[in-house]
C-alpha positions, -999 to 999 in steps of 0.1 A, spaced: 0 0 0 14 32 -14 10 62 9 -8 82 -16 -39 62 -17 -67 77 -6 -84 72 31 -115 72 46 -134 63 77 -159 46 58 -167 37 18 -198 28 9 -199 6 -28 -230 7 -53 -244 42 -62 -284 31 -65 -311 49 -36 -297 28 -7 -262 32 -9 -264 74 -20 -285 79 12 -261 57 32 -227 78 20 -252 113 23 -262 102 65 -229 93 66 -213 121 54 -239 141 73 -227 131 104 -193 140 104 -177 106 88 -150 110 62 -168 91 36 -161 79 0 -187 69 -18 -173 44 -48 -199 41 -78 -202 42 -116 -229 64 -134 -263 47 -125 -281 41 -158 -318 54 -161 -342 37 -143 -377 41 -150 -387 22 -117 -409 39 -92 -408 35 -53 -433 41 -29 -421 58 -2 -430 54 32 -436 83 55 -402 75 76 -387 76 42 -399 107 33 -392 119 70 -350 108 65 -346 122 30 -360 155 42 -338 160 71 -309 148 46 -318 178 25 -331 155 -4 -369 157 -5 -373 193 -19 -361 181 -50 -379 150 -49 -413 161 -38 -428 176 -75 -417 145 -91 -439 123 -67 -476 117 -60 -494 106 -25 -506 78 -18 -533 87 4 -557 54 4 -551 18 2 -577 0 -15 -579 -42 -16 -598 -58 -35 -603 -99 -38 -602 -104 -71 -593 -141 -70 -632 -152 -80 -632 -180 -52 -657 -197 -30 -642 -177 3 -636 -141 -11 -620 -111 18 -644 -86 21 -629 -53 3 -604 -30 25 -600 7 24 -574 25 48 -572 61 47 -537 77 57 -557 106 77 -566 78 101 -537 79 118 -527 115 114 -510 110 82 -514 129 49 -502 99 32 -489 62 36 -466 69 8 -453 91 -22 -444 71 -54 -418 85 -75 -395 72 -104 -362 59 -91 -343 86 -117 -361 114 -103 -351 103 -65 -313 93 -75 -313 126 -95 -323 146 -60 -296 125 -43 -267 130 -67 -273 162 -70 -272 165 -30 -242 143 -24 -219 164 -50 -224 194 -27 -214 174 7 -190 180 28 -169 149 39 -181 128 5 -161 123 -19 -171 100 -50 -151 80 -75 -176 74 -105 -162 39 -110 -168 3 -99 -150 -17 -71 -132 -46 -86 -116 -59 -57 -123 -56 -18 -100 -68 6 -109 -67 46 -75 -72 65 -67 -63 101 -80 -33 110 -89 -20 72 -106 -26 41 -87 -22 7 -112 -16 -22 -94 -15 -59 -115 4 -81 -119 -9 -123 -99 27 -128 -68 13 -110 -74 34 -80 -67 15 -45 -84 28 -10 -82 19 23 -110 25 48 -123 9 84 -157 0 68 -173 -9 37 -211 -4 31 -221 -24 8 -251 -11 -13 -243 -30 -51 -271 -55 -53 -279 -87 -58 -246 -97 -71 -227 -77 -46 -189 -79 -50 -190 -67 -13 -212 -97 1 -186 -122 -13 -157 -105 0 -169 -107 36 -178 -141 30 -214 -140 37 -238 -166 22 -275 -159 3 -306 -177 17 -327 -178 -16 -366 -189 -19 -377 -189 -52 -417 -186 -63 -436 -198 -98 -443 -163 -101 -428 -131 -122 -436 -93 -114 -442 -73 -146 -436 -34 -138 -455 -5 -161 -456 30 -165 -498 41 -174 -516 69 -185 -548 70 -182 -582 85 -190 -596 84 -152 -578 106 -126 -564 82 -94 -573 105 -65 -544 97 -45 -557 58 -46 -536 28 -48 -554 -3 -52 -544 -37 -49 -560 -62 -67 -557 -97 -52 -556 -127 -78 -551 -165 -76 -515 -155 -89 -506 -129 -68 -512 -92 -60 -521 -67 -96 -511 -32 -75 -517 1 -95 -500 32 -73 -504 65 -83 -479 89 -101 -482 126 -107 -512 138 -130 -527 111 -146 -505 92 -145 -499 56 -122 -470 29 -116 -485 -5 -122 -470 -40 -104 -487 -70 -117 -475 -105 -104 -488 -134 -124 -476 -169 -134 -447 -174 -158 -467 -186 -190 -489 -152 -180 -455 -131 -178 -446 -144 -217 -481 -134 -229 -481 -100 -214 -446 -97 -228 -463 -109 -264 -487 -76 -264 -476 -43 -271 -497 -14 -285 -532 -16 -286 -534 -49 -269 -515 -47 -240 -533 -16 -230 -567 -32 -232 -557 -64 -217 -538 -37 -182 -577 -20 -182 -592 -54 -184 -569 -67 -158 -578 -26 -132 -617 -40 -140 -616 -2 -159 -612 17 -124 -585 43 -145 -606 41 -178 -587 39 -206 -548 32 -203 -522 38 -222 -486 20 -213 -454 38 -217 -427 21 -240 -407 -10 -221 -414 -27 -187 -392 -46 -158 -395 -78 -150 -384 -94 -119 -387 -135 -111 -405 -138 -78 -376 -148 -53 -373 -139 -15 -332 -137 -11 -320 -132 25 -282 -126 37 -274 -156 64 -255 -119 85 -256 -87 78 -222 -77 83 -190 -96 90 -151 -81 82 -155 -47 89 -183 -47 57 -220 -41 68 -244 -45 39 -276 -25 31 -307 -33 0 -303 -59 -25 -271 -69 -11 -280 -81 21 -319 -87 15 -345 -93 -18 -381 -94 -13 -410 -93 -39 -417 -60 -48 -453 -63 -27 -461 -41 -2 -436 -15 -8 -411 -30 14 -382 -30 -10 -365 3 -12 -378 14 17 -358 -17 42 -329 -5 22 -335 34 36 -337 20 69 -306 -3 64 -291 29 53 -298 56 81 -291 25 110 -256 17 93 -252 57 99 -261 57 133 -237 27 142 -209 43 125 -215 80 137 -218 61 172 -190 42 168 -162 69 151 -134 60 168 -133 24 144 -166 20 127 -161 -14 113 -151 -28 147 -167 -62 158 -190 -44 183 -202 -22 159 -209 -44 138 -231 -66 156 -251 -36 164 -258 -31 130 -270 -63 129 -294 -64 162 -308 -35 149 -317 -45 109 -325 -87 120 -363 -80 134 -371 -57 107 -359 -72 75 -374 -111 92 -410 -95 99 -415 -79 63 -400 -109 49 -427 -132 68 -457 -107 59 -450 -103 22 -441 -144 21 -474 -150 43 -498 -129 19 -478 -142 -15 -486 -181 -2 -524 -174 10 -529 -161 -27 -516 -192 -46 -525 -219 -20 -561 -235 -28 -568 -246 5 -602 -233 17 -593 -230 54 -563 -208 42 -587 -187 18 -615 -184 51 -586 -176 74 -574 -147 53 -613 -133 44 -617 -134 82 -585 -113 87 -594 -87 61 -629 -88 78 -613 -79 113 -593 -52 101 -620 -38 84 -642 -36 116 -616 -37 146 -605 -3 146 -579 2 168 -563 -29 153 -567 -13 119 -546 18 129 -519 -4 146 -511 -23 114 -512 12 95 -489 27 118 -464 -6 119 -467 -10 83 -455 27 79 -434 29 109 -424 1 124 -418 15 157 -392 -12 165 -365 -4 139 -369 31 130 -332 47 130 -331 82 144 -325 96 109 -364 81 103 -375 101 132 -359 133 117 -328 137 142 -295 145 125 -267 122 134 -238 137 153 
């Protein structure tokens, strides 16, 4: 190791949503931070996020630029649309309930990393290296991370925020749990005739959920989760046809649709790191956990993976990737990621299992939430809060 290579106390690797708000707390707290990324390509993705999401990226001095480009998601609708004997009754939760002015905002994934690059070049203590890690080495008491660029860094931690295939996962020799489903999610973009009124609604059918969320004007995000042989026939349509067979599929609630050009589509899995740090490298989103994107869970466990590696390492300055801290880290992020894991697995298997007492057992669960309303407003407020893992950067308290 040469003496000119650069230092810091911690580098965070992959430059998606998770890992720019992870280097921006970071940074914000007073930790020399690198942040070690290529260019993100365009991502025409939209995210849902949660109140405490919207609550961190605001104190982080993010949301201003964010909050034009998004839309409110001020009612949750559910609707059994599986056509069985035992049908849930239909659900409605309004934010205002529980003294929200909405669950959620949905926004495009460029729009939000757009607001965060455009914050993080103006940080003090960040410095970022627009180029990918090609090595990581943990050692002793550092991390060496070689960039593609020939660059070589040292560091105490490593936060590692590049995805499923994460370079940084491998290196501190941490294993995948995978659970894979028959299922694909299909993601569109829609215009439509019909304006959304702040409503997202879910549609439940015997392959899975058909989610529409809205996005500014008339405009709405669409997540449909069907079979594989259903996934190649949507992926057959274009024009004309696929945007009759999306307003057959919303029973016509938007009127008449029109889908923007291309889609994503993501095999159903369930992918769950066996730690979530070891080696002086913590790991945040798709790295260290990969749900179904039901429920909105995704991104937003990555936020909070984000702001609670922040809070361990502005905690823990004096060696941030020290065991202790580590393992802090982890206590913090197990309960959380397990419990949306079990409730989006849990919901996903009472939709394709055939079994009438599993069918009656979830229409009597939708029928107690829907009369049962303090039980209602608990599972709203844990659903957008959960009260046991929100990091103090989701309560709006700067780190220090």
């Amino acid at each position: 190791m040469h003496a000119g290579s650069p230092k810091a106390e911690v580098a965070v690797v992959g430059g998606g949503p998770s890992g720019l708000t992870a280097a921006l707390a970071l940074a914000s707290a007073g930790l020399d931070t690198i942040l070690v990324a290529p260019p993100a390509p365009s991502d025409n993705r939209t995210t849902a996020l949660l109140a405490s999401s919207i609550t961190a990226l605001e104190t982080l001095g993010v949301w201003d630029a964010c909050h034009d480009h998004a839309a409110p998601l001020r009612t949750l609708r559910i609707v059994d649309d599986t056509g069985r004997l035992w049908r849930a009754p239909e659900a409605r939760f309004e934010a205002d309930e529980i003294g929200l002015d909405a669950f959620a905002y949905n926004i495009q994934n460029r729009h939000l990393s757009a607001a965060l690059d455009a914050t993080a070049a103006h940080r003090i203590n960040l410095r970022v290296i627009e180029s990918e890690a090609a090595s990581i080495n943990p050692s002793g008491d550092e991390v060496v991370i070689r960039t593609a660029s020939g660059m070589e860094l040292r560091t105490r931690l490593v936060v590692g925020a590049d995805g499923r295939h994460s370079l940084s996962r491998a290196a501190a020799g941490i294993e995948m749990h995978v659970q894979r489903y028959p299922q694909v999610a299909l993601t569109f973009n829609i215009s439509h005739a019909r304006p959304h009124h702040d409503i997202s609604t879910e549609f439940h059918t015997e392959a899975g959920p058909f989610t529409t969320v809205p996005l500014p004007g008339d405009r709405s995000s669409i997540v449909c989760v069907v079979t594989e042989a259903d996934a190649r026939h949507l992926q057959g349509l274009s024009g004309d046809a696929l945007d009759r067979e999306l307003e057959r599929r919303l029973h016509s609630i938007l009127g008449k649709v029109k889908a923007d050009q291309g889609h994503g589509l993501f095999p159903l899995t369930i992918e769950t790191a066996n730690h979530a740090a070891a080696h002086r490298i913590a790991l945040i989103g798709e790295a260290a956990h990969r749900i179904p994107p039901i429920g909105a869970q995704g991104l937003n466990l990555g936020l909070r993976d984000a702001a609670a590696i922040a809070e361990v390492a502005a905690d823990h300055r004096g060696d941030p990737g020290a065991p202790d801290a580590l393992h802090r880290y982890e206590d913090m992020r197990r309960a959380d990621v397990m419990s949306r894991t079990l409730a989006v697995d849990l919901l996903n298997r009472s939709l394709l299992s055939g079994f009438l007492p599993i069918q009656g057992l979830r229409g009597l669960g939708m029928h107690v939430l829907n009369t049962v309303g303090p039980l209602r407003r608990a599972v709203m407020r844990e659903g957008v809060a959960p009260r046991g893992s929100q990091p103090r950067l989701m309560r709006g308290e700067m780190l220090h």
